[in-house]
Structure formats: structure tokens, C-alpha cells
DRENRO-570862 format. One record per residue (C-alpha): x, y, z; residue number from 1; residue in one letter. Coordinates in nm, 4 decimals, padded with zeros to 6 digits. Layout:
N
<<X; Y; Z>; NUM; 'A'>
...
END
This chain:
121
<<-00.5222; -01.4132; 01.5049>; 1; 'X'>
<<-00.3437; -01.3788; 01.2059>; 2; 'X'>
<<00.0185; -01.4853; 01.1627>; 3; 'X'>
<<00.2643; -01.2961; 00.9901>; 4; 'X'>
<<00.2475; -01.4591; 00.6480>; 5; 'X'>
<<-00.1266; -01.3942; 00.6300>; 6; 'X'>
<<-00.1560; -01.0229; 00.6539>; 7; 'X'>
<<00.1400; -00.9958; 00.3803>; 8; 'X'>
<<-00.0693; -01.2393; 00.1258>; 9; 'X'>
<<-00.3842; -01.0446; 00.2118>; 10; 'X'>
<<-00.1882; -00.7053; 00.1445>; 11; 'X'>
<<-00.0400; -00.9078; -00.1567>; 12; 'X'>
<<-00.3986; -00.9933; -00.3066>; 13; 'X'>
<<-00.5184; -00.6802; -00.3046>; 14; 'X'>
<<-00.2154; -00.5335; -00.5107>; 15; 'X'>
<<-00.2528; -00.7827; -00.7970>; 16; 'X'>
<<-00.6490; -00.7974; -00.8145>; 17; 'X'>
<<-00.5599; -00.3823; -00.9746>; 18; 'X'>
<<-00.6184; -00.4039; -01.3779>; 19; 'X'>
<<-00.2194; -00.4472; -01.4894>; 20; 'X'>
<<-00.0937; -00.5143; -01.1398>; 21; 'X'>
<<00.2529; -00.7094; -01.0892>; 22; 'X'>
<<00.5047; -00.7755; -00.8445>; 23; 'X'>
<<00.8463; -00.7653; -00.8754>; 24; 'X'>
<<01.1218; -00.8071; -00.6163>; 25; 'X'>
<<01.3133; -00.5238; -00.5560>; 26; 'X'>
<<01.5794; -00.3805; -00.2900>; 27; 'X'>
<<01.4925; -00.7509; -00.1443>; 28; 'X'>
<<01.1182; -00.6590; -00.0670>; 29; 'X'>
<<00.8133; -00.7446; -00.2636>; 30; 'X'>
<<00.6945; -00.3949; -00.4596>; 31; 'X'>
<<00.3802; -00.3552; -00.6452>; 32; 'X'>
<<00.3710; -00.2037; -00.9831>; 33; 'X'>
<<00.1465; -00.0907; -01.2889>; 34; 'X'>
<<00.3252; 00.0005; -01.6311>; 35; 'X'>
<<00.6455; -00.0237; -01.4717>; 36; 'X'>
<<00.5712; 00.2282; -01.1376>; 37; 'X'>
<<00.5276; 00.1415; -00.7846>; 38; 'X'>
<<00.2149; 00.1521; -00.6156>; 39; 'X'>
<<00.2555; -00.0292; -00.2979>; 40; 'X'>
<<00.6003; -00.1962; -00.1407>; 41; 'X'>
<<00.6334; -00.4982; 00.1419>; 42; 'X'>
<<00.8353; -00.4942; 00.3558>; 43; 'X'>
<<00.9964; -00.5144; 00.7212>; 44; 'X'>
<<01.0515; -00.3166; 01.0101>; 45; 'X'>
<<01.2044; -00.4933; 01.3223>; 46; 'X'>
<<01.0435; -00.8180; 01.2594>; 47; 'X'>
<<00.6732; -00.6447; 01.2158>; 48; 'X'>
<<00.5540; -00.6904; 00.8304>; 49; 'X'>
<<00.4547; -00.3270; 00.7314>; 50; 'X'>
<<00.3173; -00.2044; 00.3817>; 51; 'X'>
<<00.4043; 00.1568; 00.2051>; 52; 'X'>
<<00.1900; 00.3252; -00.0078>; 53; 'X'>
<<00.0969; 00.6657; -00.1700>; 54; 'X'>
<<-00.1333; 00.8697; 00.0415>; 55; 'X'>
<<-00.3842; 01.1254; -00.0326>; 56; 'X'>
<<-00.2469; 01.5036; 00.0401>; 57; 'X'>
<<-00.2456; 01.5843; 00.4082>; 58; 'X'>
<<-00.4188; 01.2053; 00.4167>; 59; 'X'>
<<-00.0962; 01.0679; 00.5643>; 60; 'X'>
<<-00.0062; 01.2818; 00.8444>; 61; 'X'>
<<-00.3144; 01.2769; 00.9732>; 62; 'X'>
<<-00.3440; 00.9099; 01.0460>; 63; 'X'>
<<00.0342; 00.8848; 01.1800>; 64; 'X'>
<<-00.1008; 01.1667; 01.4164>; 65; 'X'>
<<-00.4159; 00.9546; 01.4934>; 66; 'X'>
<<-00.2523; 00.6463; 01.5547>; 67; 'X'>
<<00.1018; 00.6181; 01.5502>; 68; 'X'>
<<00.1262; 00.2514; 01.6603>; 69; 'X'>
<<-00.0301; 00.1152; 01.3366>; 70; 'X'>
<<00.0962; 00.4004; 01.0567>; 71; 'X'>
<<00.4177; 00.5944; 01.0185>; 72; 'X'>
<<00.6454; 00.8064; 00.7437>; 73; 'X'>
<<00.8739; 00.5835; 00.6000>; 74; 'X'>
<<01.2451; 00.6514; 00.5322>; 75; 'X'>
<<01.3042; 00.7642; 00.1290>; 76; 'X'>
<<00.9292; 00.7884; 00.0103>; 77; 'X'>
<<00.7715; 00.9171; 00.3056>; 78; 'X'>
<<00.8875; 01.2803; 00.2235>; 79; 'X'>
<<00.7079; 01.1822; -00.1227>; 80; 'X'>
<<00.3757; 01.1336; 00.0837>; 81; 'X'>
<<00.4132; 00.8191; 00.1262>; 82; 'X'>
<<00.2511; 00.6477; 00.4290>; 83; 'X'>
<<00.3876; 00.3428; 00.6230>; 84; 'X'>
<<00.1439; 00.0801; 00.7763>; 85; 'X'>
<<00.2373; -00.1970; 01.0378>; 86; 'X'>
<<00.0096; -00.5440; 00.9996>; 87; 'X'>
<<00.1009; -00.6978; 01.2892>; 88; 'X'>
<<-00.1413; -00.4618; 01.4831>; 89; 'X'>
<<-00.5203; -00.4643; 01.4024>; 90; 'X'>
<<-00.5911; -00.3924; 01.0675>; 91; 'X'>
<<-00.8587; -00.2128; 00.9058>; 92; 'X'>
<<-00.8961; -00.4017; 00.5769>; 93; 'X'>
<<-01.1550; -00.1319; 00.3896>; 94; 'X'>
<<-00.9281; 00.1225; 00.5199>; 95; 'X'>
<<-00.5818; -00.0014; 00.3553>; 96; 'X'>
<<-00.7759; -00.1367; 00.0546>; 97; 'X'>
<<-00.8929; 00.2407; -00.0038>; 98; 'X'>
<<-00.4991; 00.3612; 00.0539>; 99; 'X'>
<<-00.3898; 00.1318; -00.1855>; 100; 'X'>
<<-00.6565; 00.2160; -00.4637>; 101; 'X'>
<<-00.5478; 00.5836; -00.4168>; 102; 'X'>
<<-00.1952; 00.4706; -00.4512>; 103; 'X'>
<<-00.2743; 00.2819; -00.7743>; 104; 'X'>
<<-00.4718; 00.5744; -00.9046>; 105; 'X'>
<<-00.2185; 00.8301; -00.8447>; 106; 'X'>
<<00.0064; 00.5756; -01.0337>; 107; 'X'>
<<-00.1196; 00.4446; -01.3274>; 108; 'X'>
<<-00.1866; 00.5802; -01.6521>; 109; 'X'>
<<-00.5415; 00.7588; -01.6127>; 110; 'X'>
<<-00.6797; 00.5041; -01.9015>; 111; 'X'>
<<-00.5637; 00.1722; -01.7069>; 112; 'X'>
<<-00.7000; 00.3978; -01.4060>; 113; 'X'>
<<-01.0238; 00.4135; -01.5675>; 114; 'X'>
<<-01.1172; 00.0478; -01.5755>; 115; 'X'>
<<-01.1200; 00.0471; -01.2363>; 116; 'X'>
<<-01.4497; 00.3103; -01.2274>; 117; 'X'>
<<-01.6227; 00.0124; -01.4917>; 118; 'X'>
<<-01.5501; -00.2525; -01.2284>; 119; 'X'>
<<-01.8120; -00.0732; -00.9754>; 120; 'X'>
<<-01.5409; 00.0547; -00.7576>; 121; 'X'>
END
């Protein structure tokens, strides 16, 4: 089982292996960035480590509906399409990995986008 610290570093390794990728502390959480706009955010929620992201159109509510234990709307972005997900329950790795590509995509500028495409993703 993974402790708490784990999941967050795993979340936080995926974020900065993204061509451009940074982090930078803000509102006292760990965000994620690329040219200077969020992709991803760390933080808390009642002592469970959870991760925000963009999500796909109609993406989002349909995995809050599937499982609400492990993904939820979050307060301020979530109205955005952002979608909220909780690591201290079992984690799909490929799964959040894809959300946060998306995220990234729908982010950065389409030529910093693009170099993802030449790294066989």
C-alpha cells in the first residue's frame, strides 16, 4: 500500500515529465503549469491527497457518476470542467495519466502540444 506521500510524487512525476512542465506553489498547494497556465493542481481534502485536472467534455461527470468515492467536482474550477480525483483510494494510473495529458493538451500552446504526438504518445 501506498502512503500518502507516494501517490502525490507519482501524480507529481507525471506533471513534469510534459515538454515545458513546472510547478509552482500557489494558494499553498502544488499546481502544475505550461507557459504560465495550469494544467493539474495538488492538493487536500480532509486529510485525503486529491489531484484536479481539466476533463474532456461530458468526460467528468460521467466518472463522478460512476464512482463517486474516487472522483468529484471541485469547488472554483469544477464548473470550468474540471474533475477532482482522491489518491488515497485505488488508483488507476493509465487512467489519470490520460486525464492529465488531456489537461495539458487543452492547456498548452498547440506547438508545445505537438511535441508530445513526436514522443509516441
Amino acid at each position: 500500500m501506498e502512503r500518502a506521500a507516494e501517490p502525490a510524487e507519482r501524480f507529481r512525476r507525471l506533471c513534469l515529465a510534459l515538454p515545458e512542465a513546472y510547478e509552482q506553489e500557489t494558494w499553498g498547494s502544488a499546481t502544475y503549469r505550461v507557459r504560465g497556465r495550469i494544467f493539474a493542481m495538488q492538493g487536500g481534502e480532509a486529510r485525503a491527497v486529491t489531484v484536479t485536472c481539466k476533463s474532456p467534455p461530458g468526460v467528468r461527470d460521467a466518472m463522478v457518476q460512476e464512482d463517486p468515492g474516487r472522483f468529484y467536482v471541485p469547488p472554483y474550477v469544477g464548473p470550468k470542467g474540471w474533475i477532482g480525483v482522491r489518491l488515497s483510494s485505488a488508483v488507476d494510473w493509465a487512467e489519470l495519466a490520460d486525464l492529465i495529458e488531456w489537461s495539458y493538451r487543452a492547456t498548452a500552446p498547440k506547438r508545445v502540444a505537438a511535441r508530445l504526438d513526436g514522443a509516441g504518445r
